[in-house]
Backbone bond lengths (Angstrom), bond angles and torsions (degrees), N, CA, C in turn:
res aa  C-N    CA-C-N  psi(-1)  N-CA   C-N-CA  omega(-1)  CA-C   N-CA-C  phi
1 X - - - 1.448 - - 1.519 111.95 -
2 X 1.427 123.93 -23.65 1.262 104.19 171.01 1.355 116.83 -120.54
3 X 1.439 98.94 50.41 1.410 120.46 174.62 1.593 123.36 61.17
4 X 1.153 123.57 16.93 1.587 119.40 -177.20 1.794 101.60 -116.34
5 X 1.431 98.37 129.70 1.601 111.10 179.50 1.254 124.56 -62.78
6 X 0.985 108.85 138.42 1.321 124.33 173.73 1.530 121.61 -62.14
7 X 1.233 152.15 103.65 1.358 176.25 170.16 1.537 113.04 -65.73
8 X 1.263 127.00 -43.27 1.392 103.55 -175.76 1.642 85.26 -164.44
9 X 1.454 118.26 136.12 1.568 139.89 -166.84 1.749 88.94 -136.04
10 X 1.699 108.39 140.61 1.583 119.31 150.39 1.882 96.71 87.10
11 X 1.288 128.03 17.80 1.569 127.49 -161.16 1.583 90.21 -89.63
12 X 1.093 128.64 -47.26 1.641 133.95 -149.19 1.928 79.42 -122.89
13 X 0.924 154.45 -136.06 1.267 155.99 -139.63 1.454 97.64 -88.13
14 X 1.599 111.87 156.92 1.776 126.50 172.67 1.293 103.89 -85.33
15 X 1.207 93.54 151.57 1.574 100.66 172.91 1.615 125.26 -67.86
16 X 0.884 128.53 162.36 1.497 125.50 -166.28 1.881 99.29 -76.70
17 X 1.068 125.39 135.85 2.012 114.81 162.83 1.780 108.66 -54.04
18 X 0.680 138.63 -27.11 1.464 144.92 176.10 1.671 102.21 -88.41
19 X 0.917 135.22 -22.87 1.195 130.45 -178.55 1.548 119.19 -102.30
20 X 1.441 110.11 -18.30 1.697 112.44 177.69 1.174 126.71 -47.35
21 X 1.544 117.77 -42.51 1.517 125.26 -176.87 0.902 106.23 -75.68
22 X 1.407 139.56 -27.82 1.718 138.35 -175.36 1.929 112.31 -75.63
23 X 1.777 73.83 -31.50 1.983 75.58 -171.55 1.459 88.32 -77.70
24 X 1.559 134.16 -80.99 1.635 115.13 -168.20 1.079 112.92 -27.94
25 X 1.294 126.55 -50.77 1.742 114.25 -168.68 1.873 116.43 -69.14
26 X 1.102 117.01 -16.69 1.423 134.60 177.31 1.253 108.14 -85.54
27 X 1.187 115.10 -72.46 1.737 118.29 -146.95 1.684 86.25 -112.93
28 X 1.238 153.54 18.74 1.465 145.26 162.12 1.635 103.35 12.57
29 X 1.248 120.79 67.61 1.202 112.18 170.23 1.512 144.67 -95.53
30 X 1.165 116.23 147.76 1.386 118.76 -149.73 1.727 109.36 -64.38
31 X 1.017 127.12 -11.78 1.784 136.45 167.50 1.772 97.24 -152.84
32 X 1.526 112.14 151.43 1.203 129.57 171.60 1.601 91.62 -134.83
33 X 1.115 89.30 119.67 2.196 96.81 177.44 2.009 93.82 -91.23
34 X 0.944 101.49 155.03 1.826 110.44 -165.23 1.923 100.76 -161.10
35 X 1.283 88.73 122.42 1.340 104.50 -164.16 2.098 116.30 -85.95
36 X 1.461 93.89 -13.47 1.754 100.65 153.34 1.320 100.68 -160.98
37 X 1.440 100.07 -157.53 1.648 121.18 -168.82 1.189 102.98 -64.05
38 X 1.259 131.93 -49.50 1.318 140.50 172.37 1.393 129.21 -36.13
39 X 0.921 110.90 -55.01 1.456 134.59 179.03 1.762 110.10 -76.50
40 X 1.638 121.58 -44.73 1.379 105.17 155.69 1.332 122.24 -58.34
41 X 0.883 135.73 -40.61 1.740 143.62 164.63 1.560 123.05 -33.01
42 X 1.458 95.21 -37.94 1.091 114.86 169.43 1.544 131.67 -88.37
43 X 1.471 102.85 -33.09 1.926 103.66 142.51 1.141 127.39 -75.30
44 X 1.659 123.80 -25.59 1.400 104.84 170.40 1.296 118.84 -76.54
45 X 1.239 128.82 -36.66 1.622 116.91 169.70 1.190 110.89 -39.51
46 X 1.396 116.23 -73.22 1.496 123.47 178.89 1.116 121.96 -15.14
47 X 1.537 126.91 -71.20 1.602 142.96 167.06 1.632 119.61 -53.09
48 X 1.460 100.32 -26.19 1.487 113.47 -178.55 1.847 96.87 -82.49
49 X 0.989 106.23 -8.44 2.092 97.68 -172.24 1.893 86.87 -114.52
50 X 1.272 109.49 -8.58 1.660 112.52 179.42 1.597 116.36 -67.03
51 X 1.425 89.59 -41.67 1.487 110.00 -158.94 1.310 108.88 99.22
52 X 1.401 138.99 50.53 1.420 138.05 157.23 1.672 113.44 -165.91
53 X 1.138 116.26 160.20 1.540 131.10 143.58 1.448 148.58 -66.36
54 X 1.400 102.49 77.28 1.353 111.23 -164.26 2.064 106.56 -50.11
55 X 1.252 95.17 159.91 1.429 121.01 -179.45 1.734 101.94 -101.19
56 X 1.657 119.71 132.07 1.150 105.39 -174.33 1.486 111.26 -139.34
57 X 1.003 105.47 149.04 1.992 109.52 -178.02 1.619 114.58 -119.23
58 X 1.269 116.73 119.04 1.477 126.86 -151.45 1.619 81.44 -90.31
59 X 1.383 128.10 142.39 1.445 135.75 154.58 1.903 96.85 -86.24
60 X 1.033 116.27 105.42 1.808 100.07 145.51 1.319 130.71 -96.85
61 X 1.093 89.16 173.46 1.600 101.11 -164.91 1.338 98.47 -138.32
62 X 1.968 131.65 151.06 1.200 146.09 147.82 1.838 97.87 -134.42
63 X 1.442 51.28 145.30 2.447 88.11 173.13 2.067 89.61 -20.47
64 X 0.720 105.25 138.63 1.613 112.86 161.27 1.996 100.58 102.03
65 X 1.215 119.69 -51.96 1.254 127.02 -138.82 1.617 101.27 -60.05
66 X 1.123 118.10 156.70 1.624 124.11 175.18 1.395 111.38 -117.90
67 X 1.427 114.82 131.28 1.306 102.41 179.11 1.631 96.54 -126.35
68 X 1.734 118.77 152.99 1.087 122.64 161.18 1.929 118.04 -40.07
């Protein structure tokens, strides 16, 4: 709403599955971080019903790691 883009969506919590298509079409943001396969699937549809190709940043994870 006051016009400045959105930069990074999904960093601290995922987006909801019911909520993906609303966020690409809203906030078109410049990376969506997505925590498995699932969840990119779920931004690319989104962006794909937007009219674009989202950009995406995989979080991994191994046995041990801690995340905020």
């Amino acid at each position: 709403k006051a016009g400045m883009k959105l930069g990074h969506l999904g960093h601290l919590q995922q987006i909801a599955k019911f909520e993906a298509d609303a966020a690409a079409r809203t906030f078109k943001p410049d990376y969506w971080t997505v925590f498995n396969d699932t969840k990119a699937e779920e931004a690319g549809k989104g962006a794909k019903a937007a009219g674009y190709v989202q950009d995406l940043l995989a979080r991994i994870a191994a046995e041990g790691d801690i995340f905020y």
